[in-house]
N, CA, C and O atoms as a Maestro MAE file, in Angstrom:
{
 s_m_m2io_version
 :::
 2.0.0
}

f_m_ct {
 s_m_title
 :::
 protein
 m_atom[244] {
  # First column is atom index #
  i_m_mmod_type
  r_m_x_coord
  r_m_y_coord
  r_m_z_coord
  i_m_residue_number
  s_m_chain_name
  s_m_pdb_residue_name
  s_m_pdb_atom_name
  i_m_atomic_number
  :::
  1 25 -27.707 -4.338 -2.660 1 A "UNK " " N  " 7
  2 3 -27.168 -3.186 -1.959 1 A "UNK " " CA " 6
  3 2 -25.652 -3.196 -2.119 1 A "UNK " " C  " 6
  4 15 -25.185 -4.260 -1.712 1 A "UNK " " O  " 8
  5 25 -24.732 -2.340 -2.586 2 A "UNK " " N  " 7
  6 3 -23.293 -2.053 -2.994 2 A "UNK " " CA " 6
  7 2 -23.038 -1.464 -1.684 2 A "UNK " " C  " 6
  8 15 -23.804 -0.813 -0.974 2 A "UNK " " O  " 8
  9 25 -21.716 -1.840 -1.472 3 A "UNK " " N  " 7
  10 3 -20.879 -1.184 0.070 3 A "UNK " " CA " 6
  11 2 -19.919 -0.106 -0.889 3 A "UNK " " C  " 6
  12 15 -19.125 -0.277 -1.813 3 A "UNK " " O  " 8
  13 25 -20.381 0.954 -0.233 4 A "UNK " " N  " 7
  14 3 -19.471 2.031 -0.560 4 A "UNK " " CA " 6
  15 2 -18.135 2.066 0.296 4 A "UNK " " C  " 6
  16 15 -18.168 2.373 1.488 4 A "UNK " " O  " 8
  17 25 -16.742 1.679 -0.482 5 A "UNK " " N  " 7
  18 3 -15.412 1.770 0.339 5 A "UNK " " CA " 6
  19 2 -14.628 3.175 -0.304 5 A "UNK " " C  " 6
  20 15 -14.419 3.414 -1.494 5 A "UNK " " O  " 8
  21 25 -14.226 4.120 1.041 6 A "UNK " " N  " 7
  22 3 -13.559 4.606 0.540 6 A "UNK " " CA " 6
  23 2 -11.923 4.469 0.806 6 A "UNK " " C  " 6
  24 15 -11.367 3.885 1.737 6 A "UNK " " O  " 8
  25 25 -11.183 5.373 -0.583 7 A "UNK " " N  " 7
  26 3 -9.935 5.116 -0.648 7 A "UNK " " CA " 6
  27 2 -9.001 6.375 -0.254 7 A "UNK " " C  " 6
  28 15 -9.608 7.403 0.046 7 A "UNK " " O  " 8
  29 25 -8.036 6.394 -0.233 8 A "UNK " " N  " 7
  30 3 -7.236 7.383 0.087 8 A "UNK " " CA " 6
  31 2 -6.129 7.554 -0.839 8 A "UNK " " C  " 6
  32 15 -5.210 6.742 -0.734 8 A "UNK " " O  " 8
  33 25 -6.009 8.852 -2.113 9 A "UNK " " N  " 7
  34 3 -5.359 8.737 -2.921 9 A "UNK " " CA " 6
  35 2 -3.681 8.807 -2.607 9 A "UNK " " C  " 6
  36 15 -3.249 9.803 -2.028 9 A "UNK " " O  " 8
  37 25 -2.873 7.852 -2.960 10 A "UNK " " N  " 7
  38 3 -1.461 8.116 -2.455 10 A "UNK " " CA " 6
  39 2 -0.524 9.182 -2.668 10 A "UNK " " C  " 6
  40 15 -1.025 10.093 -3.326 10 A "UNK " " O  " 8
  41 25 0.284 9.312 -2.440 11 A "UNK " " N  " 7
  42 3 1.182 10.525 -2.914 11 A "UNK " " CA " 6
  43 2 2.475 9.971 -3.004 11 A "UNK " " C  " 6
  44 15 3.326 9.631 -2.183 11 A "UNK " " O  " 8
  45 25 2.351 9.975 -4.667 12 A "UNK " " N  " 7
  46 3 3.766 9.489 -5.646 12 A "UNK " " CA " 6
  47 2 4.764 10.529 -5.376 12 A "UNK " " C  " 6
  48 15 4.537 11.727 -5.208 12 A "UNK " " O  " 8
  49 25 6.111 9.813 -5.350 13 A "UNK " " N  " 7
  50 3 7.305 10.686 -5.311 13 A "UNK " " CA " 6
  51 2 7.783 11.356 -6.517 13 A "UNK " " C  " 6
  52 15 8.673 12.198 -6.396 13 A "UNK " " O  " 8
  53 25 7.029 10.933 -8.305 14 A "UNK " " N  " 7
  54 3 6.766 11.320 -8.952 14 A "UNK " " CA " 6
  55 2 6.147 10.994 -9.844 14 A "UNK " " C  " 6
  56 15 5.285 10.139 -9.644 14 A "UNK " " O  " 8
  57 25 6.378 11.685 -11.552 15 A "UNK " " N  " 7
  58 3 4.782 10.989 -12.244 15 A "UNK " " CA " 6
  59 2 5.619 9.928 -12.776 15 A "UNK " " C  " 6
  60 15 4.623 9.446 -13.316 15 A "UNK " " O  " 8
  61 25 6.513 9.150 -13.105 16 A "UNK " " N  " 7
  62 3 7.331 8.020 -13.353 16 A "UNK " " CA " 6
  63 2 7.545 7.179 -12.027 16 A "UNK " " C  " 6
  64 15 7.688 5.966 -12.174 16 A "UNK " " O  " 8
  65 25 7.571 7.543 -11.144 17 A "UNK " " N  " 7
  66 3 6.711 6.478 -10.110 17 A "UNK " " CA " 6
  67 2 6.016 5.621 -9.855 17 A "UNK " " C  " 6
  68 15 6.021 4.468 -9.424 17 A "UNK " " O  " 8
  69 25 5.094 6.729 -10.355 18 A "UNK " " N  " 7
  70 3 3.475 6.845 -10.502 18 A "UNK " " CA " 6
  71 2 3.484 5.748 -11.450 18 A "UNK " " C  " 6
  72 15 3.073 4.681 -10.994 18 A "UNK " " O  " 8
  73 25 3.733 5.755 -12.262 19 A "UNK " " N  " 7
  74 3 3.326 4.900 -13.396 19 A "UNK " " CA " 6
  75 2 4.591 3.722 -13.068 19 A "UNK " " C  " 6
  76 15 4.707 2.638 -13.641 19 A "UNK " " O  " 8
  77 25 4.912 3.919 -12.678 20 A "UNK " " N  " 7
  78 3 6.072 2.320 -12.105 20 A "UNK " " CA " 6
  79 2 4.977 1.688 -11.251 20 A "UNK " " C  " 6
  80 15 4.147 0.803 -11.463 20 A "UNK " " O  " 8
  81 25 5.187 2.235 -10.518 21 A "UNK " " N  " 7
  82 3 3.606 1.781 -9.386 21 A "UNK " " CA " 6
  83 2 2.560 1.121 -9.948 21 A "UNK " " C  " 6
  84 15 2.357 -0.082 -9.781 21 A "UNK " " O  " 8
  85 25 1.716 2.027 -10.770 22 A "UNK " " N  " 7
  86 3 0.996 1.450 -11.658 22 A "UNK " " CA " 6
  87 2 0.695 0.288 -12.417 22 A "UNK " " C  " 6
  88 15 -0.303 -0.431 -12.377 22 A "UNK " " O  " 8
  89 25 2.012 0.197 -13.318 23 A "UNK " " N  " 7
  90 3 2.608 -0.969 -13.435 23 A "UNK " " CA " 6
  91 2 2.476 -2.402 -12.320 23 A "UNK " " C  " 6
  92 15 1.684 -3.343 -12.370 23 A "UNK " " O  " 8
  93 25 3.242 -2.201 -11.647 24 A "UNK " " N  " 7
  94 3 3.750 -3.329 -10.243 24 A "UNK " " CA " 6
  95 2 2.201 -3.695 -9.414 24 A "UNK " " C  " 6
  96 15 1.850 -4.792 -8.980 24 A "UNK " " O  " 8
  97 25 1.474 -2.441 -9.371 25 A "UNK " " N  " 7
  98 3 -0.355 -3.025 -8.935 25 A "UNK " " CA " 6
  99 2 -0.826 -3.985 -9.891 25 A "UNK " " C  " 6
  100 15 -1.532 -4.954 -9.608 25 A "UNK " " O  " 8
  101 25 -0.417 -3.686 -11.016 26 A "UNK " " N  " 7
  102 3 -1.133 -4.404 -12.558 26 A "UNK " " CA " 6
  103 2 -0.954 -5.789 -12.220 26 A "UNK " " C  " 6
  104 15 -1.915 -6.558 -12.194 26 A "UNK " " O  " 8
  105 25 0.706 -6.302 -11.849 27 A "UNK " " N  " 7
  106 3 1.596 -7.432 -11.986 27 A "UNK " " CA " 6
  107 2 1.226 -7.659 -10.920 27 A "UNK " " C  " 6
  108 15 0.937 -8.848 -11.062 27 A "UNK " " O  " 8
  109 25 0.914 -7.338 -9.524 28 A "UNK " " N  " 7
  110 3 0.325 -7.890 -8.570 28 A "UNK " " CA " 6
  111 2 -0.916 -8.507 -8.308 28 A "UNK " " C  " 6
  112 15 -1.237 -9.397 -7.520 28 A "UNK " " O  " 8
  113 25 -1.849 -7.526 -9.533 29 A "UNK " " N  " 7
  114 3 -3.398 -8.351 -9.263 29 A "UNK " " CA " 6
  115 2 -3.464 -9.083 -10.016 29 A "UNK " " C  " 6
  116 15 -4.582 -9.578 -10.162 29 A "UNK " " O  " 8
  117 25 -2.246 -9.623 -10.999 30 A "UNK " " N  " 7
  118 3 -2.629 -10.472 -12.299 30 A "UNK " " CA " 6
  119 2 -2.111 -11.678 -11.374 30 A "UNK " " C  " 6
  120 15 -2.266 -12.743 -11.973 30 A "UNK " " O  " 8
  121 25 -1.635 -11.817 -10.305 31 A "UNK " " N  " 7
  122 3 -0.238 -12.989 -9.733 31 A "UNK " " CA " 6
  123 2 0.971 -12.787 -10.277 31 A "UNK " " C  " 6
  124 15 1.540 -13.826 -10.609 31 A "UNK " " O  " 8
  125 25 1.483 -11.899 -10.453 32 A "UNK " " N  " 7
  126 3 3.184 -12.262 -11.643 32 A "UNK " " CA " 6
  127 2 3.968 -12.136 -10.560 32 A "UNK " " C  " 6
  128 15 4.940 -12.879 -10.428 32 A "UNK " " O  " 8
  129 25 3.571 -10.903 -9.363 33 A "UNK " " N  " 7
  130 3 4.254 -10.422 -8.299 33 A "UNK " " CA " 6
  131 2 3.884 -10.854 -6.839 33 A "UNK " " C  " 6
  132 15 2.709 -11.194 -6.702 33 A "UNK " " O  " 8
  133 25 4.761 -10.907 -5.607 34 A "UNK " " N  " 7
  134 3 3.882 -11.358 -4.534 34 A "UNK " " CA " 6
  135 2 3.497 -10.196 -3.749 34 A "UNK " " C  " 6
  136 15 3.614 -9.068 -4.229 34 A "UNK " " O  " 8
  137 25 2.974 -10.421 -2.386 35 A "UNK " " N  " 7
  138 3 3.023 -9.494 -1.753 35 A "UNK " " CA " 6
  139 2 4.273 -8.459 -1.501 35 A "UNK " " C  " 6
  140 15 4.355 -7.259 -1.763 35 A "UNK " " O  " 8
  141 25 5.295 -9.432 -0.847 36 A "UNK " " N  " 7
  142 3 6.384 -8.624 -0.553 36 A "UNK " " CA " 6
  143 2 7.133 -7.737 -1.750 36 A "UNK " " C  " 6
  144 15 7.426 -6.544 -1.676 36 A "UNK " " O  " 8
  145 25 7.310 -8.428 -2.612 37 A "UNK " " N  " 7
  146 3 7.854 -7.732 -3.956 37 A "UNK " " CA " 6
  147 2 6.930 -6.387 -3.742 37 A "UNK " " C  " 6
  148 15 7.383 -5.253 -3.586 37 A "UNK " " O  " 8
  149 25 5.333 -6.804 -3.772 38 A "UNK " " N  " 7
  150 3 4.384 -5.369 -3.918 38 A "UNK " " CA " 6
  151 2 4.536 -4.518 -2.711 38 A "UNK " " C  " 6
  152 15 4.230 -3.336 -2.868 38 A "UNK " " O  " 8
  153 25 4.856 -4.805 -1.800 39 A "UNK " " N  " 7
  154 3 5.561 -4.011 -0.228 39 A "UNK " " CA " 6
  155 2 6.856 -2.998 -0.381 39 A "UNK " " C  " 6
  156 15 7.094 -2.035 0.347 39 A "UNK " " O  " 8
  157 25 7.604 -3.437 -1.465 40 A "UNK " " N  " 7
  158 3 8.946 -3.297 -1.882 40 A "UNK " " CA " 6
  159 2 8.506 -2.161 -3.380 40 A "UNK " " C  " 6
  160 15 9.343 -1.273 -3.541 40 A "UNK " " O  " 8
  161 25 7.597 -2.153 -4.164 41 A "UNK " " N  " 7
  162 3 7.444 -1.020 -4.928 41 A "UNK " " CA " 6
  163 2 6.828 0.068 -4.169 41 A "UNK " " C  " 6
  164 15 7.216 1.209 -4.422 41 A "UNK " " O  " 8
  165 25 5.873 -0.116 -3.223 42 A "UNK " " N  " 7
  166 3 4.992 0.775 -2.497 42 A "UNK " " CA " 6
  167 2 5.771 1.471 -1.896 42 A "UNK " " C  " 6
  168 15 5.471 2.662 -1.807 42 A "UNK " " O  " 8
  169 25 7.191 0.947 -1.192 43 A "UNK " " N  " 7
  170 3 8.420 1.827 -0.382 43 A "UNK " " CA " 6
  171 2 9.033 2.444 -1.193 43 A "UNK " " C  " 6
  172 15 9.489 3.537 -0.856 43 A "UNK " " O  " 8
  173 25 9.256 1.922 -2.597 44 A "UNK " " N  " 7
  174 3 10.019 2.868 -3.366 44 A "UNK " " CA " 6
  175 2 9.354 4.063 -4.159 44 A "UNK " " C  " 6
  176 15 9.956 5.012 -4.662 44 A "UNK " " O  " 8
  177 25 7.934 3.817 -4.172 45 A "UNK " " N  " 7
  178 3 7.668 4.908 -4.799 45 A "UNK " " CA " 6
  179 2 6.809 5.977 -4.640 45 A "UNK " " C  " 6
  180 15 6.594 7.003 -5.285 45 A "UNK " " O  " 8
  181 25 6.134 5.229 -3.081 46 A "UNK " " N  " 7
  182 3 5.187 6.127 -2.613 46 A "UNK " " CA " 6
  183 2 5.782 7.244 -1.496 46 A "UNK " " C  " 6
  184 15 6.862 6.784 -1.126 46 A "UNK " " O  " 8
  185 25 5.620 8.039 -1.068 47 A "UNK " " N  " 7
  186 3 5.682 8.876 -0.069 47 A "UNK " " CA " 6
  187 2 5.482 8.704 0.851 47 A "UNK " " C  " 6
  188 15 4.286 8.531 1.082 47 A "UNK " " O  " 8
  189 25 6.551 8.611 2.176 48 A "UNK " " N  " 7
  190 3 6.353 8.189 3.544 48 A "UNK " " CA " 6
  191 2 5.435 8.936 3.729 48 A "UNK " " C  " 6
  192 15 5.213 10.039 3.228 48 A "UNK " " O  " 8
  193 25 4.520 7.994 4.913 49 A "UNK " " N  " 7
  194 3 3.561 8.692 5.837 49 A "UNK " " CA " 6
  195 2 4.205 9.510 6.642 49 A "UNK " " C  " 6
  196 15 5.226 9.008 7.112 49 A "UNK " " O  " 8
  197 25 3.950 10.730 7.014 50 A "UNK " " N  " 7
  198 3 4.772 11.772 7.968 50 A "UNK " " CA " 6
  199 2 4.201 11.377 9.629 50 A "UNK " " C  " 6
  200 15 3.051 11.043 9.915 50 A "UNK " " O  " 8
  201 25 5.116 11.495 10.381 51 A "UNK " " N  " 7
  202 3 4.977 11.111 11.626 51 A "UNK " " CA " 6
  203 2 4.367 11.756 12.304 51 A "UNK " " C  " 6
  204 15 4.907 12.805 12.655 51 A "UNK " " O  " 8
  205 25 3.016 11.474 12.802 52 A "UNK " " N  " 7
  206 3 2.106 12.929 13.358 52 A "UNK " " CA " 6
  207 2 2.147 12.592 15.005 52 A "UNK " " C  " 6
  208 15 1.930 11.485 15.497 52 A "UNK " " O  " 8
  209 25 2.501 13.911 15.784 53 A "UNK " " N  " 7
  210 3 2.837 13.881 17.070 53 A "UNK " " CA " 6
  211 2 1.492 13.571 18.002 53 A "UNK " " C  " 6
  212 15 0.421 14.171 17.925 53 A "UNK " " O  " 8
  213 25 1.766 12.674 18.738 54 A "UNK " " N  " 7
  214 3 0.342 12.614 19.981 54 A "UNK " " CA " 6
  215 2 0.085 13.890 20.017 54 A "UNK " " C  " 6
  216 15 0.858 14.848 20.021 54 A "UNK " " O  " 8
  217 25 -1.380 13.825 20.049 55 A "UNK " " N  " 7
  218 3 -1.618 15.147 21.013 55 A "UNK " " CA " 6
  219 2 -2.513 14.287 22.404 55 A "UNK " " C  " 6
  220 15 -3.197 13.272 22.268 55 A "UNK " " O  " 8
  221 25 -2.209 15.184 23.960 56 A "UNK " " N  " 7
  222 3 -2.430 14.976 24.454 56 A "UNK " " CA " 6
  223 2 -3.427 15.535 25.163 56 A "UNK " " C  " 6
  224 15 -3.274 16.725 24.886 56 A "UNK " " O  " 8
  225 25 -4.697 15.448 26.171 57 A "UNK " " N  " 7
  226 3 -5.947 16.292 26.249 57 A "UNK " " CA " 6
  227 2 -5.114 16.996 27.528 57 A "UNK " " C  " 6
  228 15 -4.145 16.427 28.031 57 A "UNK " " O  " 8
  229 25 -5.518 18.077 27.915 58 A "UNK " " N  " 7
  230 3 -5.386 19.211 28.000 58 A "UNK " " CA " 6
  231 2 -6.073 19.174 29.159 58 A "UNK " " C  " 6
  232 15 -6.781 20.105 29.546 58 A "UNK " " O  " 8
  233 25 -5.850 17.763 29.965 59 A "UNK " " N  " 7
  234 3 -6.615 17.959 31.776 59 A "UNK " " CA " 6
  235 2 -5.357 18.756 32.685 59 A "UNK " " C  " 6
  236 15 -4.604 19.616 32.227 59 A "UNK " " O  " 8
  237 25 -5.356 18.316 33.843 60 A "UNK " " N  " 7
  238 3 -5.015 18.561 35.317 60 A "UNK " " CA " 6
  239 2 -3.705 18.249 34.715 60 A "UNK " " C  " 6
  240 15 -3.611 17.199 34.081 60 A "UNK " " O  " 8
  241 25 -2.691 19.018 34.831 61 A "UNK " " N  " 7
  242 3 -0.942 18.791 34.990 61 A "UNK " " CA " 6
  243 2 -0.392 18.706 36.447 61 A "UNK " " C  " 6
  244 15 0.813 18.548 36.644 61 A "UNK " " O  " 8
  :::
 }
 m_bond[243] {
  # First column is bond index #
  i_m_from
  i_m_to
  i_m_order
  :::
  1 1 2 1
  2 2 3 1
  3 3 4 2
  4 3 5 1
  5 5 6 1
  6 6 7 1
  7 7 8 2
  8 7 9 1
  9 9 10 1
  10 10 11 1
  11 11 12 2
  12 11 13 1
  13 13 14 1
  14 14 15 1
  15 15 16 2
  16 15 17 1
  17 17 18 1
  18 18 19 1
  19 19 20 2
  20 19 21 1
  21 21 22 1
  22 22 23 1
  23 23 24 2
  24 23 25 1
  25 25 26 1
  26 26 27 1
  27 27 28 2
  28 27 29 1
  29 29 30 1
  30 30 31 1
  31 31 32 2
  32 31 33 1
  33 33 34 1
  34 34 35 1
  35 35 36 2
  36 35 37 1
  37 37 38 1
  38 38 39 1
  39 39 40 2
  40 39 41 1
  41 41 42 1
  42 42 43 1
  43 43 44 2
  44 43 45 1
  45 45 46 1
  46 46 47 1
  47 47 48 2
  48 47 49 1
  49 49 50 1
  50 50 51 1
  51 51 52 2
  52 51 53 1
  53 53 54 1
  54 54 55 1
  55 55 56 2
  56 55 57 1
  57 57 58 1
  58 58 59 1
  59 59 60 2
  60 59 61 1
  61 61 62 1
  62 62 63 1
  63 63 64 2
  64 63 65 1
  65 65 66 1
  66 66 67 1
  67 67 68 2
  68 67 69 1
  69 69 70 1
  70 70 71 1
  71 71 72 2
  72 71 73 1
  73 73 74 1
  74 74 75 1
  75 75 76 2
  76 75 77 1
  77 77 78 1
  78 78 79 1
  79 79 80 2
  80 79 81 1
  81 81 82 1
  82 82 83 1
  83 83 84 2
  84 83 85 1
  85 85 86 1
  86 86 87 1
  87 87 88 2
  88 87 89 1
  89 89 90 1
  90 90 91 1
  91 91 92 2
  92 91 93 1
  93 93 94 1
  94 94 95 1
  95 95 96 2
  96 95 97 1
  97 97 98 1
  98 98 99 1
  99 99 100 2
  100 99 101 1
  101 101 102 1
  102 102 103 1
  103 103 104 2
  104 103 105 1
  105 105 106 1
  106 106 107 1
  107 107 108 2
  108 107 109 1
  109 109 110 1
  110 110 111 1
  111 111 112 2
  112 111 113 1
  113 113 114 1
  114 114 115 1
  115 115 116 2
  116 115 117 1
  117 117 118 1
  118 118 119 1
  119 119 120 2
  120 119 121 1
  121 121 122 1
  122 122 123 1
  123 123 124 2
  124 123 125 1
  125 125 126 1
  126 126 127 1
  127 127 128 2
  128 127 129 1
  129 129 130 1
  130 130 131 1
  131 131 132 2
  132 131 133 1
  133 133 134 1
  134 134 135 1
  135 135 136 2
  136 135 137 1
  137 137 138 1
  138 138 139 1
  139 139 140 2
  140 139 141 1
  141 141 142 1
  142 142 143 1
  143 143 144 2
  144 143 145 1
  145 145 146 1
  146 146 147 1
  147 147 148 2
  148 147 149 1
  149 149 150 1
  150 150 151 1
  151 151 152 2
  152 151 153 1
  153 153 154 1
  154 154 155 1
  155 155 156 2
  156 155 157 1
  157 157 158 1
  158 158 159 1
  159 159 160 2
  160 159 161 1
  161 161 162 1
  162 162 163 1
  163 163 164 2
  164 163 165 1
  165 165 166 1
  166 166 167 1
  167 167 168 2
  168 167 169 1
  169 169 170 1
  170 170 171 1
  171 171 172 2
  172 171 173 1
  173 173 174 1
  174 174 175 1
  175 175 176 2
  176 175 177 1
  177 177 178 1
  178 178 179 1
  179 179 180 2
  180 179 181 1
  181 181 182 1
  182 182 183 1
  183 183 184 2
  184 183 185 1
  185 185 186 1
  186 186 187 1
  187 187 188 2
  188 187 189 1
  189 189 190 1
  190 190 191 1
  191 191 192 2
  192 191 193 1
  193 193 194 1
  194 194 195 1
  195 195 196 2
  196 195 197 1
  197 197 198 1
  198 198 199 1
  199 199 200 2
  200 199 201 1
  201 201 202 1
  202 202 203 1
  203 203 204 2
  204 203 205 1
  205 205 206 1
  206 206 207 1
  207 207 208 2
  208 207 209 1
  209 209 210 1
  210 210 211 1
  211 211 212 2
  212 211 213 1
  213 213 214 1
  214 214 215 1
  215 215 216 2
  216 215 217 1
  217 217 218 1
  218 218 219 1
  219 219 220 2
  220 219 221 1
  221 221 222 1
  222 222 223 1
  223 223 224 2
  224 223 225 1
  225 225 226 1
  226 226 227 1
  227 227 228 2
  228 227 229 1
  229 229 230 1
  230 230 231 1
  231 231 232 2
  232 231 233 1
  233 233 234 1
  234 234 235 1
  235 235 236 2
  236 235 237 1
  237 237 238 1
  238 238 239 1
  239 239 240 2
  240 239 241 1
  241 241 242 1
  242 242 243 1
  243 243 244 2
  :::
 }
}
């Protein structure tokens, strides 16, 4: 039985990013790179997560 994981595609700041990125995943799953180094391409090339506001339920004020 296979576990189906799903992923969430990122959003590159561009297509030379993209492929920098690409790159730096490569060098990370081979060992060349560590985590943090790989923490440190992911900030540079991916697209902040946008800050999504609480919402709050809508009881008794």
């Amino acid at each position: 039985m296979s576990k189906i994981v799903k992923t969430v595609k990122s959003k590159h700041r561009s297509a030379i990013m993209e492929a920098v990125h690409e790159g730096a995943r490569d060098l990370f799953s081979l060992g060349f790179i560590d985590k943090r180094k790989m923490q440190e391409y992911d900030a540079l090339c991916l697209e902040p997560i946008p800050d999504t506001p609480v919402s709050r339920s809508s009881g008794s004020v």
